[in-house]
C-alpha angles and dihedrals in degrees: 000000000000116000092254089063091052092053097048090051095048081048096046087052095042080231096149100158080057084050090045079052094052101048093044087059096049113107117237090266091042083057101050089054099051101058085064093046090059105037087041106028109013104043106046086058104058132094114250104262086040091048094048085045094056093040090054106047092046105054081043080060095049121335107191078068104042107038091090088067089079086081096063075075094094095077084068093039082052112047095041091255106115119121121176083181104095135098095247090053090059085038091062089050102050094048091047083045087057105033105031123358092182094071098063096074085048102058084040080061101046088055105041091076085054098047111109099198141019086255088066103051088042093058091040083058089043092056102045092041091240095163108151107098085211083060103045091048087059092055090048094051092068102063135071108211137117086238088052100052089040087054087049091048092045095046085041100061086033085058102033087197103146092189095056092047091049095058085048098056094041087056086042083052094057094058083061100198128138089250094049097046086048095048085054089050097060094042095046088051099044092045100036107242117163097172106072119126096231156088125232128199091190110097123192134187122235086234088053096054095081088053091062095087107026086112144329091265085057099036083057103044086055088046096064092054104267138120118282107240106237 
């Protein structure tokens, strides 16, 4: 029996004293192998409560291993699954609160990439209490995706902080692709900043401004450089 037998058997049981077992007998190369077998091949196999259970018990075992595994979440992002709502979820946060607070806004960060709606990533922040819209822009900033630049956009007019824009769209500026600059474009018309170092090619008329965010459908179709549909 592999070890990735063993472990979905220990999971399947709920028997996480038999995992805690496992993992101690593995030898330094078995470990290391199998932090990629369940982030990679465990993980993204397994139901919503089941998957929030193992996460759980296994950062509790050892947590600089295990925290990857937050980004097995997508299958469940995907396939309309995820569900932030279960014991083991509040139980994760309570125990990175406590050990290693840190480690909450890193595991925030591991699963934003993998988040499908802004429904998704409002109920990850729910969950984790991320509450600070600086924070949240940070989080934001990492990653290169339409979502992510309509949820800037979004945090950006709620906050009406020029200063702050400014430094996201410089940062937005240094990745120097068409969907950031356009990105940059929206948010410096909308906001009115006349000082950034740049050329867009994304025009936008001062009647269309109040369409941008009617919704994400709308956000993205400006986003890849056409008219908004009024």
């Amino acid at each position: 029996m592999t070890n990735k037998e063993k472990a979905l058997l220990y999971i399947n049981a709920h028997d996480w004293k038999g995992m805690e077992r496992m993992l101690k007998s593995l030898s330094n190369i078995e470990f290391r192998r199998m932090e990629r077998v369940m982030r990679e091949e465990v993980l993204v196999n397994l139901e919503n409560s089941l998957y929030w259970e193992t996460l759980l018990h296994i950062i509790v075992y050892k947590r600089a291993a295990f925290i990857s595994g937050a980004t097995a979440v997508g299958h469940l992002a995907k396939d309309g699954t995820l569900n932030f709502h279960v014991e083991s979820t509040k139980q994760l946060y309570k125990h990175l609160k406590e050990t290693d607070e840190a480690s909450i806004a890193k595991l925030c960060n591991m699963m934003i990439p993998e988040m499908q709606t802004e429904e998704q990533v409002a109920e990850l922040w729910k969950a984790f209490h991320i509450e600070n819209e600086v924070t949240k822009l940070s989080m934001l900033l990492k990653v290169d995706s339409s979502l992510s630049y309509y949820l800037i956009f979004k945090i950006l007019k709620l906050i009406e902080d020029k200063v702050i824009a400014r430094k996201c769209c410089m940062t937005l500026i240094k990745r120097n692709s068409d969907q950031a600059f356009n990105a940059v474009s929206l948010i410096k018309t909308y906001l009115g900043l006349d000082d950034l170092p740049a050329r867009f090619s994304l025009k936008i008329e001062e009647f269309e401004l109040s369409h941008i965010d009617r919704d994400f459908n709308t956000f993205q179709h400006v986003l890849n450089g056409k008219r908004p549909n009024l």
